[in-house]
N, C-alpha and C positions, 0 to 999 in steps of 0.2 A: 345661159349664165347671166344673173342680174347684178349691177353693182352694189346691191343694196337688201337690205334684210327685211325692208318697210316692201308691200307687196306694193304699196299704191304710187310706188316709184319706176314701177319696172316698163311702165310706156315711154318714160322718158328716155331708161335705158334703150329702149328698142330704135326708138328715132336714131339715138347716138349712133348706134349702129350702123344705119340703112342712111342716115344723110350725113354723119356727121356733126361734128361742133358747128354751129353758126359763128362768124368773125364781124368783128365788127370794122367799122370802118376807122379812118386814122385818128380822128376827130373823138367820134365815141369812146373808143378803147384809150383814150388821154383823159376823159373826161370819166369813165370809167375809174380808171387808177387814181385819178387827182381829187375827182369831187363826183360820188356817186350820185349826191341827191341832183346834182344838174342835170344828168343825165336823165332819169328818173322824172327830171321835173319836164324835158325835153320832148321824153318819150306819150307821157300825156296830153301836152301840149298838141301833138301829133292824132293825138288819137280824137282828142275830140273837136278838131279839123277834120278829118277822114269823117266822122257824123255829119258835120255841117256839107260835106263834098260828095254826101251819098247822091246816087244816079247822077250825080254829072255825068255828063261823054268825055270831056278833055281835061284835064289839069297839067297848067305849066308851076311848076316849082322854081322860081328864081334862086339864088344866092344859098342852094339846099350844103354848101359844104361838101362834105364827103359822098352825100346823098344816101347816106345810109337810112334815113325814114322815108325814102321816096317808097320803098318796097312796103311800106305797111300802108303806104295810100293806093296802091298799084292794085287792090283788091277790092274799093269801094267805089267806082265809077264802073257806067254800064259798059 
């Protein structure tokens, strides 16, 4: 059963399934409700640090907050 009528929606439905909603952390999910584009502007900000941190071995993250973006950098060091 998919939640949705769009076929190209129904992987998303399968994940929902098999892992679950993703949660954000306490931090995100205020910033989420209050001011989405911070979040959003956050979320990039992260990401194209995680490019400049490819093959690293170590990364320490200082002052990460909730640490909920530590898990999208937790994928680009060797």
């Amino acid at each position: 059963m998919t939640g949705t009528v769009e076929n190209q929606y129904d992987s998303h439905f399968e994940l929902k399934q098999r892992k679950g909603l993703a949660k954000l952390g306490v931090e995100k999910n205020a910033n989420w409700h209050g001011d989405p584009k911070r979040l959003i502007f956050v979320l990039s900000r992260y990401k194209f640090v995680a490019k400049m941190l490819s093959g690293k071995q170590n990364v320490l993250e200082i002052g990460c907050g909730d640490a909920f973006n530590s898990l999208p950098l937790s994928g680009y060091g060797e």
